[in-house]
VOFIZA-732414 format. One record per residue (C-alpha): residue in three letters; x, y, z. Coordinates in steps of 0.5 Angstrom, whole numbers, padded with zeros to 4 digits, always signed. Layout:
% VOFIZA-732414
ALAXYZ/...
This chain:
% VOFIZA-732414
UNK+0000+0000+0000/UNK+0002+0007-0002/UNK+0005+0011+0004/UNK+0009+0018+0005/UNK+0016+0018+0007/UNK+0015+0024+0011/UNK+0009+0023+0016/UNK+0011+0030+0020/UNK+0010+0034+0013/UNK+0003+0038+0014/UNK+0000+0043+0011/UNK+0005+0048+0013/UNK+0011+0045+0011/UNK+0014+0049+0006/UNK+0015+0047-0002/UNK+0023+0049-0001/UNK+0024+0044+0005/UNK+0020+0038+0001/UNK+0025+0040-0005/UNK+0031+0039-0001/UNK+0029+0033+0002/UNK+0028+0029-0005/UNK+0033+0033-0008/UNK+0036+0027-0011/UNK+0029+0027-0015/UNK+0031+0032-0018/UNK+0038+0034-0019/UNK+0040+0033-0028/UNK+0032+0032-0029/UNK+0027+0035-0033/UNK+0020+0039-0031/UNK+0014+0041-0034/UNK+0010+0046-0030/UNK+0003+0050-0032/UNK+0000+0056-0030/UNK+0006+0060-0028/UNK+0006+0067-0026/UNK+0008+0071-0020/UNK+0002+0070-0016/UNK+0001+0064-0016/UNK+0002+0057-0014/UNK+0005+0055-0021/UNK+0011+0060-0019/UNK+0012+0057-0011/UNK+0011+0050-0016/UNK+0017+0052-0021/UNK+0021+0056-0015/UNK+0021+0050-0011/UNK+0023+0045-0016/UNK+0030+0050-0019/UNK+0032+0050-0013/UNK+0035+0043-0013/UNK+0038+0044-0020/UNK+0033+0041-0025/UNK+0037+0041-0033/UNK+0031+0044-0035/UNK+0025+0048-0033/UNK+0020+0049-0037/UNK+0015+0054-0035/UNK+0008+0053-0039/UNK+0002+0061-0040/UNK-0003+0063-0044/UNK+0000+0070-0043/UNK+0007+0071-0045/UNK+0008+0076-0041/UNK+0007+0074-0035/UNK+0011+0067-0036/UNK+0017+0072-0038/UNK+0016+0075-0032/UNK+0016+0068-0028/UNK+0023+0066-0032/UNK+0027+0072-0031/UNK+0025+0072-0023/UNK+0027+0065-0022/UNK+0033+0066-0026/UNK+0035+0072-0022/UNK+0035+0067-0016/UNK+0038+0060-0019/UNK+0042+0063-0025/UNK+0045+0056-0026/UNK+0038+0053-0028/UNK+0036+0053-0036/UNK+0029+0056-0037/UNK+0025+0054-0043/UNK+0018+0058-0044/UNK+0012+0055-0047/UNK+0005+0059-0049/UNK-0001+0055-0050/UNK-0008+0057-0049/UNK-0011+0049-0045/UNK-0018+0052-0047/UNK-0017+0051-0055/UNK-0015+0044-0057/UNK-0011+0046-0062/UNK-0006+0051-0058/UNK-0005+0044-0054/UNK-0004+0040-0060/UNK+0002+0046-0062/UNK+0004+0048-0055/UNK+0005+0039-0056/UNK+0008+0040-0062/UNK+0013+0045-0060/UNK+0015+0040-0054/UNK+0017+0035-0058/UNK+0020+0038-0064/UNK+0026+0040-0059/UNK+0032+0036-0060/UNK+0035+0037-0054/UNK+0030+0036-0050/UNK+0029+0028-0051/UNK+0026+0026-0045/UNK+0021+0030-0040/UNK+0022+0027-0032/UNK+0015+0031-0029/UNK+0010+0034-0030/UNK+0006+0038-0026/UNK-0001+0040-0028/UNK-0002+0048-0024/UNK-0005+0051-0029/UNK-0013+0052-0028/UNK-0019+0057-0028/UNK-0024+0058-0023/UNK-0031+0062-0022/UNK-0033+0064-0029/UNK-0040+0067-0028/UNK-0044+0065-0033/UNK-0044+0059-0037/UNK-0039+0059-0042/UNK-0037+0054-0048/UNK-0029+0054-0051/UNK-0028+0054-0058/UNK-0028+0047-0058/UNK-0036+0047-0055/UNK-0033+0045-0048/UNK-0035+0048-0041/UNK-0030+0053-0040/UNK-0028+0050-0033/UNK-0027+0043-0036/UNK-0024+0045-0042/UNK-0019+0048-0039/UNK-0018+0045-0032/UNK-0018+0037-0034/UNK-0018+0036-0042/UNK-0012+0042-0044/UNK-0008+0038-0038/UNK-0010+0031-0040/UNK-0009+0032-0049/UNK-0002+0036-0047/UNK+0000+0029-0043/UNK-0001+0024-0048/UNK+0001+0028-0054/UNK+0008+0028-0050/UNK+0008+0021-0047/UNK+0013+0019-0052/UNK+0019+0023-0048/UNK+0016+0021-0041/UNK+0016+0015-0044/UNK+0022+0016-0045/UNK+0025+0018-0039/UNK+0023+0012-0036/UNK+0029+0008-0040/UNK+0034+0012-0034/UNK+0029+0013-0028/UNK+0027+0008-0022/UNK+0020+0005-0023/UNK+0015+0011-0021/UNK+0020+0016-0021/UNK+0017+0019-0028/UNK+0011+0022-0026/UNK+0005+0027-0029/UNK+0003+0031-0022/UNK-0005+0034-0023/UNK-0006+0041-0018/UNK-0014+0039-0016/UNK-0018+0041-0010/UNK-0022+0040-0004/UNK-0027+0039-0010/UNK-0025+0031-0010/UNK-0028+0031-0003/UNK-0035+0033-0004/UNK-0036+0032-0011/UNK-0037+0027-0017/UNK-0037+0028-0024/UNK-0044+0030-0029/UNK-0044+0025-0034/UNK-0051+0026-0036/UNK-0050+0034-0037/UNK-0042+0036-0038/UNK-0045+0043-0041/UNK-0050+0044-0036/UNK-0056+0045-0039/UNK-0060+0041-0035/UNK-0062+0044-0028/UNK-0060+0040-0022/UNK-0066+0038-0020/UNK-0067+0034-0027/UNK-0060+0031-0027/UNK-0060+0024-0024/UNK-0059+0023-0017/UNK-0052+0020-0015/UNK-0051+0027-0020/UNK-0053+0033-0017/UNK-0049+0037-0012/UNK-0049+0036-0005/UNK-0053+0041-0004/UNK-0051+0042+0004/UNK-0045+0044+0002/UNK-0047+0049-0003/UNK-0051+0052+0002/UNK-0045+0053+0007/UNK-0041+0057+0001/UNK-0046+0062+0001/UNK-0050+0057-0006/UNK-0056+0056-0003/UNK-0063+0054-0007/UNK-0058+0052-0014/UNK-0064+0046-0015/UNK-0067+0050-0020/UNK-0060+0053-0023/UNK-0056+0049-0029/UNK-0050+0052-0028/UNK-0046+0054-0021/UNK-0039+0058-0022/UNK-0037+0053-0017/UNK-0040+0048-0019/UNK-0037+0047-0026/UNK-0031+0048-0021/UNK-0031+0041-0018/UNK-0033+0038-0023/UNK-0026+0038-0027/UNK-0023+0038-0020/UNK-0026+0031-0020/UNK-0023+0030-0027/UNK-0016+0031-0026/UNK-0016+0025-0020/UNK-0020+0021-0025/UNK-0015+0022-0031/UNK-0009+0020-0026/UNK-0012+0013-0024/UNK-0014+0012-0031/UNK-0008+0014-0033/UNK-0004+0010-0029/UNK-0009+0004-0031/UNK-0005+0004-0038/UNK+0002+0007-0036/UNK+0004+0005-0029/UNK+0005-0003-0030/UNK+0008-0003-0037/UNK+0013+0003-0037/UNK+0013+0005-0029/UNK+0009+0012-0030/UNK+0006+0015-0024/UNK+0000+0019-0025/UNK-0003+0023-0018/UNK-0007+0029-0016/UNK-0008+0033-0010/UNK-0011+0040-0005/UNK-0006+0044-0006/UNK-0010+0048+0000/UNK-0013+0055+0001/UNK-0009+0060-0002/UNK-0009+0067-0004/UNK-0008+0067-0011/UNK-0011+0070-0018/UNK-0015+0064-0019/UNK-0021+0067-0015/UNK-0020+0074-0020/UNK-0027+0071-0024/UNK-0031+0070-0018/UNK-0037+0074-0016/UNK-0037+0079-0010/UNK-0042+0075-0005/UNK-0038+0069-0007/UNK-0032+0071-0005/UNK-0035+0075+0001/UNK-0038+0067+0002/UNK-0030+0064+0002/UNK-0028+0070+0007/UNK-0033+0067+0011/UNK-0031+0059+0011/UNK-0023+0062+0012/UNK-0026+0064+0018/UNK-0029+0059+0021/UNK-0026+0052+0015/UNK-0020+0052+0012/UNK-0014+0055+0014/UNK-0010+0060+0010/UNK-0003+0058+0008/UNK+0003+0061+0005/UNK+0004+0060-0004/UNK+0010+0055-0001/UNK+0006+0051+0003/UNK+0001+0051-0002/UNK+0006+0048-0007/UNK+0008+0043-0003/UNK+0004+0038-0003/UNK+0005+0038-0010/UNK+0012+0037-0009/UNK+0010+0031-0005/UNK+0007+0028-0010/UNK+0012+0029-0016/UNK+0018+0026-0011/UNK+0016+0023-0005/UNK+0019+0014-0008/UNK+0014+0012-0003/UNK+0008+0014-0007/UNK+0010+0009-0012/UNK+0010+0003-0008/UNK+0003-0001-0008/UNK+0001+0002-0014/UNK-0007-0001-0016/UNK-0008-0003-0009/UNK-0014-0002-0005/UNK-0016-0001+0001/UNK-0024-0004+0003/UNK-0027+0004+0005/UNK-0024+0007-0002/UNK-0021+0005-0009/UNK-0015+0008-0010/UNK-0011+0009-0005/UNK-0005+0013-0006/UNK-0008+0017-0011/UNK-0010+0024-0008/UNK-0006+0027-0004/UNK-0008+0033+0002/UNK-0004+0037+0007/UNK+0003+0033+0003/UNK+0000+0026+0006/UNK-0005+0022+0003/UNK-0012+0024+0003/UNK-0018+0019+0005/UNK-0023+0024+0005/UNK-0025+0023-0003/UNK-0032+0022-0005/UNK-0033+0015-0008/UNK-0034+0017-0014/UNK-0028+0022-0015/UNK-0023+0015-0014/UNK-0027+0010-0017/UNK-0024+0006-0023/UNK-0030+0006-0026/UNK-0031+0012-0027/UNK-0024+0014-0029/UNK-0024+0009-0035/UNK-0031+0013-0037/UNK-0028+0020-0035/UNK-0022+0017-0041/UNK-0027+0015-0046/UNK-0031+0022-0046/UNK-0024+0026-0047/UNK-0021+0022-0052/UNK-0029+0022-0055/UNK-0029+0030-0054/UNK-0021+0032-0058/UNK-0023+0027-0063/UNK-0017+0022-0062/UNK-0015+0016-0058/UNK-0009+0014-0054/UNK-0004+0008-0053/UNK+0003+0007-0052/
C-alpha cells in the first residue's frame, strides 16, 4: 500500500523544504510546470523544483508576458538552472496540440521526468463554452492537461529507460472538490437544471449552502460547481492514467488539494462568492502561504514511496495513494471521485471530445 516518507509534513510544510528533502529526484531531470506567474501556486511549484538543479525547467502560460516575468524571476535566484517558456492556451485544443508539437520538435530535450499540471480557472460566472463546444472550466482544467500529456507521452515514456519505476510522473493540482463531488455525465454542459439530473449527479446541496450557493436545485450552471467537476476529472484522469502507464512503463499519475490560498485564481468569482469564501477562511480552512500551497505538489511529484503498492485497495476506498491532502495522502475522496469505473469512463469521454484515441 502506497505511503509517504514523511508523515511530519503537514499543511504548513514548505515546498522548498520538500525539494531539499527529494532533491536526488530532481537533480539532471526535466520538469513541466502549467499555469506559472508570479502570483501564483504554479511559481512556488517551478521556484521550489529550481531549487535543486533540474536540467530543465519548462514553464508553461497562456500570456507570455506573464510567463517572461516568472522566468526572468526564477533565474535571478537560481541563475544556473536553464529555463524554457512554453505559451498554450489549455482551452483550445489545437493550441494544446501546437504547444504539444513545440515540445516534442525539441531535440535537445529528448525525455521530459515530471510534469506538474497547475494551470486552472476558477468561477467563470456565466456558463461558458470553449472554441471547441466544451464548458470552459472543463475544458481547461481537465482535457487541455490531459490531451498535453498524452501528446508528450513519447518523451516521459522515454524517461522511463533511465529512471526508478515510479520516478517518472504527470502530477495534477485538483481541490477540496474530489471530497464533496462527482462527475456529471448526463450533462457536461450544464444544460440541465440539477434538479432533473440523476441523483447520484446532483451536488451536494448542503455543501453548496455552506459557501454561500443556497437553492441552485432549479439552476443549471453553478460557478462553483462546474469547478469541482473538473476537479474531480483530474483524479479521474491519474487513476486511469495509471491503469495504461503504470504497469507497462512504471508512469505514476497523481493528483491532490494543494490548500486554500490567496491566488488569482478566484479573479472571476462573483463579490457575494467571495464574501461566502472569507467567511469559510474564518471559520473551515486554514489559509496558508504560496510555499505551502505548492508543497503538496512536491510530495506527489517525488516523495518513492507513493510509487510502491501502486493499484492496490483499501475496502472503504479504491485507489489509495491516488489524492493527496496536506502533503500525505487523503482518505477524505468521494467514492466516485476515486473510482476505476469512473475513470475508464472519464478517458473514454475525453479521447471522444478531442476526436482521437490514445495508446502507447
Amino acid at each position: 500500500m502506497a505511503t509517504t516518507t514523511h508523515p511530519d509534513f503537514t499543511d504548513m510544510t514548505e515546498a522548498l523544504e520538500v525539494a531539499e528533502a527529494f532533491a536526488s529526484g530532481i537533480r539532471g531531470k526535466t520538469v513541466i510546470v502549467t499555469g506559472v506567474n508570479r502570483g501564483g501556486i504554479g511559481f512556488s511549484t517551478s521556484q521550489a523544483f529550481a531549487s535543486q538543479s533540474p536540467s530543465l525547467l519548462i514553464i508553461t502560460g497562456r500570456n507570455p508576458v506573464k510567463i517572461q516575468e516568472s522566468t526572468d524571476a526564477l533565474r535571478a535566484e537560481f541563475p544556473n538552472v536553464n529555463y524554457r517558456g512554453l505559451t498554450v492556451d489549455l482551452s483550445i485544443q489545437q493550441s494544446v496540440r501546437d504547444a504539444a508539437a513545440e515540445v516534442m520538435s525539441w531535440t535537445d530535450v529528448p525525455t521530459i521526468n515530471i510534469v506538474v499540471n497547475s494551470a486552472g480557472i476558477m468561477g467563470i460566472q456565466e456558463r461558458t463554452l470553449s472554441k471547441d463546444g466544451i464548458e470552459l472550466h472543463f475544458a481547461t482544467n481537465h482535457l487541455g492537461h490531459w490531451l498535453l500529456a498524452c501528446l508528450i507521452m513519447p518523451k516521459l515514456i522515454k524517461a522511463t529507460e533511465s529512471n526508478p519505476k515510479g520516478a517518472t510522473r504527470i502530477v495534477n493540482v485538483s481541490a477540496a472538490s474530489p471530497q464533496v463531488s462527482g462527475m456529471r455525465w448526463s450533462d457536461i454542459n450544464f444544460e440541465k437544471k440539477n434538479k432533473d439530473l440523476p441523483k447520484d449527479e446532483q451536488p451536494d446541496y448542503e455543501w453548496f449552502a455552506m459557501c454561500g450557493c443556497p437553492d441552485i436545485e432549479d439552476v443549471s450552471f453553478v460557478p462553483l460547481d462546474g469547478y469541482n467537476r473538473s476537479k474531480v476529472a483530474n483524479v479521474l484522469f491519474g487513476i486511469a492514467a495509471n491503469r495504461r502507464l503504470y504497469g507497462k512503463y512504471g508512469i505514476l499519475t497523481l493528483s491532490l488539494h494543494p490548500g486554500i490560498i490567496e491566488t488569482e485564481l478566484g479573479r472571476n468569482m462573483s463579490l457575494k462568492d467571495l464574501e461566502a469564501f472569507a467567511e469559510l477562511r474564518k471559520s473551515v480552512f486554514k489559509p496558508r502561504t504560496l510555499g505551502a500551497g505548492a508543497s503538496t505538489s512536491l510530495v506527489a511529484a517525488l516523495d518513492p514511496k507513493l510509487a510502491q503498492g501502486v493499484g492496490e485497495s483499501r475496502k472503504d476506498s479504491e485507489n489509495w495513494g491516488s489524492y493527496l491532502d496536506n502533503c500525505q495522502i487523503s482518505g477524505r475522496a468521494h467514492p466516485l471521485a476515486v473510482s476505476s469505473k469512473e475513470a475508464e469512463r472519464l478517458w473514454d469521454v475525453s479521447e471522444k471530445l478531442v476526436g482521437q484515441a490514445f495508446a502507447w
